[in-house]
N, C-alpha and C positions, 0 to 999 in steps of 0.2 A: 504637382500633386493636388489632386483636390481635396479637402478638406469637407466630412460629412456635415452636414446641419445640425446643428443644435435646436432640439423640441422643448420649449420650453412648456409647461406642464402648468397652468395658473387657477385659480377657482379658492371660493373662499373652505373652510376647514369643513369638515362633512361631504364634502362633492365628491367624492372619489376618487382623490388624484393617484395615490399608489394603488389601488385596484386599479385603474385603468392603466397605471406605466405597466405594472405588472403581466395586465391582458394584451398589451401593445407588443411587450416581448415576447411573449409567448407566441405571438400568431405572427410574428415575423424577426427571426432570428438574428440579422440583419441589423435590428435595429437594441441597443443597448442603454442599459441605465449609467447614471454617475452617482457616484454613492455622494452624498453631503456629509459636512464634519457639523455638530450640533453641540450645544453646551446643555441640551438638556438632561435634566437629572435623572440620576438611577432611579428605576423604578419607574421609570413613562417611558415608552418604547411607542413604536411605531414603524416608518420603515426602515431598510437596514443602512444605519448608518454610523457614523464613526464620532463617538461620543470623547468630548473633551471637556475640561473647565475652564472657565473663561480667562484666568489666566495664562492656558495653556492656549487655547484660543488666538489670545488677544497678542501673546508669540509668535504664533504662525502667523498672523497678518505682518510682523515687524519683518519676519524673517520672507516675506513673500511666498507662502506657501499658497496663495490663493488666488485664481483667476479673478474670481466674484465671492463677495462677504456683505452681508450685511445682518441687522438687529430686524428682528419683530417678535412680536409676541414674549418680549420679555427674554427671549433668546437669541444666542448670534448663529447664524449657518453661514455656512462657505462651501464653494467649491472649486476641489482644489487644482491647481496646478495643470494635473497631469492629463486634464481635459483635452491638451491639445495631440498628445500622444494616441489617446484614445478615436480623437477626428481622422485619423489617419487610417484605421481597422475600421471602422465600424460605417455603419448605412445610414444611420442616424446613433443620436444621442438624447436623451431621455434624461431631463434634468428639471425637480420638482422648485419652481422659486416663487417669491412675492412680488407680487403684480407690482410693488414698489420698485422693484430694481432693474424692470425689465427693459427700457430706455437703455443703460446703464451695460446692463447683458447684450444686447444688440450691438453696442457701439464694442466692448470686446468682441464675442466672437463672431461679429459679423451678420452670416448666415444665421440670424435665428427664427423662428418660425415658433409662433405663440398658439399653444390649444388653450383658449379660455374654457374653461368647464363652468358651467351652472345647477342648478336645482332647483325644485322647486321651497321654497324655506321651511313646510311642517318636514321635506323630506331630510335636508339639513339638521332641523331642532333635533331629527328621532336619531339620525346617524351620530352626532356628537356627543347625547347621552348614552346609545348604545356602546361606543368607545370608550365611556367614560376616562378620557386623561385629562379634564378640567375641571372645577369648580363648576357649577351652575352660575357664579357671577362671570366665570371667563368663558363659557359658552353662551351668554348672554352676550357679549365685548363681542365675540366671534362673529356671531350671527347678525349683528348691528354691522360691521363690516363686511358682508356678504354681500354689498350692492355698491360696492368704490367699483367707478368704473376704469378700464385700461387706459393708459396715457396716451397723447397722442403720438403722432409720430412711428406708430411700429408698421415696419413693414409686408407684413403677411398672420392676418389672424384666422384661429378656424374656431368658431366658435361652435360649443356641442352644450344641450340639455344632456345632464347623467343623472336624471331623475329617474328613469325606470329603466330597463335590462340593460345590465354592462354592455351586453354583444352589440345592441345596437348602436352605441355610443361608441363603439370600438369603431364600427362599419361606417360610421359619418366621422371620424376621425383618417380614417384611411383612404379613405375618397378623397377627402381635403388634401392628405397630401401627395396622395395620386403624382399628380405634375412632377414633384422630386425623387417621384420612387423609392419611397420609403418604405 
C-alpha cells in the first residue's frame, strides 16, 4: 500500500500558512489537514487544533502519543500518532510545522514534501498585528526570525511568495506538486 505524502506547510508567522492549508483543501479534496495538539492558552486560537497543558502535553510524549513534537515559540506542538492511519485515505496530508523539525519529519515519514512560504516583511509586520495573538515585542521576535533559512538536506522543496492573492500561491503551489498528483 502506498502511503500518501506528507506536505509539510513552513514560513515564518504572518505568511499564510492556514489560509493557504485551508485553500489547498478546498480546491482538492483529495488532499487533507492533520489537526496539531498545542499548549497554547485559552483565549489565543488560531487554527483548529487540539489544545492541551503542558503537563498534559508532556504525558503524551511519555506515553507516545506522537509521531513528531517539538517546542517554539514558547509552546510545544505535536502531531499526533494517528498520521499514519490518515496516509492510507487520503491524497496528501497537510501538516503546518517549524522549519526546525523538518529534517526530523522527513526521516519519520519519509515522503515529505516541504512548501516554504515567504512574504514580503511590511506584508508580514501588517498580517501579525492584524491577528493580534502577540505582544508587539513577540511580533517583533517573529519577524527577526522570518529569514532562518531551511536546513540542508531536504528532499523536495517548493518554494512560493504569499505576498499577494492567495489563488495565486495556491496555483504555484499546485504545479509544484503536479509530479505526485496532489
Amino acid at each position: 500500500m502506498t502511503l500518501a505524502p506528507v506536505i509539510a506547510v513552513v514560513g515564518p508567522s504572518g505568511v499564510g500558512k492556514d489560509s493557504v492549508m485551508d485553500a489547498l483543501v478546498a480546491r482538492k479534496p483529495g488532499i487533507q489537514r492533520v489537526r496539531r495538539v498545542i499548549t497554547r492558552p485559552k483565549g489565543e486560537e488560531g487554527e483548529d487544533f487540539d489544545r492541551v497543558s503542558v503537563e498534559i502535553f508532556e504525558k503524551m510524549v511519555q506515553d507516545g502519543t506522537f509521531a513528531l513534537h517539538w517546542k517554539a515559540h514558547g509552546l510545544h506542538y505535536g502531531i499526533p500518532i494517528e498520521i499514519a492511519k490518515q496516509r492510507q485515505s487520503a491524497d496528501a496530508l497537510l501538516v503546518n510545522l517549524s522549519r526546525s523539525v523538518l529534517l526530523s519529519a522527513q526521516d519519520v515519514f519519509g515522503d515529505l514534501i516541504v512548501v516554504s512560504l515567504t512574504a514580503d516583511p511590511k506584508v508580514l509586520a501588517q498580517r501579525l498585528s492584524v491577528r493580534g495573538r502577540e505582544s508587539a515585542s513577540d511580533q517583533a521576535r517573529r519577524l527577526e526570525r522570518a529569514g532562518i533559512a531551511l536546513p540542508d538536506g531536504l528532499n523536495r522543496v517548493i518554494e512560493v511568495d504569499n505576498s499577494g492573492p492567495l489563488e495565486v500561491a495556491i496555483t504555484k503551489i499546485l504545479v509544484g506538486l503536479q509530479p505526485e498528483r496532489a
